[in-house]
C-alpha positions, 0 to 999 in steps of 0.5 A: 500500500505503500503510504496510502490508508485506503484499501479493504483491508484493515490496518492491522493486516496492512501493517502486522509489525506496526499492530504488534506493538500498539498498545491501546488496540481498543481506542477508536481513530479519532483518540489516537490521533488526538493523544498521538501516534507515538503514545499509541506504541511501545516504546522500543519498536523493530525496524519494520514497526518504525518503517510502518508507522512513518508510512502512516505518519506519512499518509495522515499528513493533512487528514482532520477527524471531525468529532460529528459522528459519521453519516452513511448513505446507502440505497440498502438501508432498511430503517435507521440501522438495518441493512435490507439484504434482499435489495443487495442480492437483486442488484446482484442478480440483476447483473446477469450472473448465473444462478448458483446452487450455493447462492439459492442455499444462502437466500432462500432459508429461513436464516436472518438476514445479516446471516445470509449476507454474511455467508453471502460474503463468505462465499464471495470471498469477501470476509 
């Protein structure tokens, strides 16, 4: 990823050596920053840990975090929090893609619906 935060994968998988010596792995993005990075790390780090963490320091260079919480907008909410999977799968569908006997296991049972989105993405190789 070389200097860059975005990506699908999550910090800790892009940058192991750096996870491994952060020592305050419940705090959210915002209280680190605030307390700063070097608070968030024990103090003797390898190599690899500092080469990590100066391509984050690099990479937040300019980022602000405002404290107003985050709004997402999606055209798959259902209801304040609720994710209706029923309209993520017929977008799917609606791409053409042919159907599979797996997918017909997946959304057609009686399994909730973040039960079968999950093992939807876990099919997809998504998880």
């Amino acid at each position: 990823m070389d200097g860059c935060l975005a990506g699908d994968e999550a910090l800790a998988d892009s940058y192991p050596a750096l996870f491994t010596h952060y020592n305050k792995k419940d705090a959210t993005v915002q209280e680190m920053l605030s307390d700063g990075l070097q608070q968030s790390f024990v103090l003797r780090m390898s190599a690899q840990a500092r080469a990590e963490l100066a391509l984050i320091q690099q990479a937040l260079n300019g980022i602000t975090i405002h404290p107003a919480p985050d709004k997402r907008i999606t055209p798959f909410i259902k209801g304040d929090w609720g994710l209706d999977s029923g309209a993520l799968y017929r977008l799917l569908k609606a791409r053409g893609q042919p159907e599979d006997p797996r997918a017909v296991f997946i959304w057609h049972n009686s399994a909730p619906p973040r039960v079968q989105l999950f093992m939807w993405l876990l099919l997809q190789r998504r998880i």
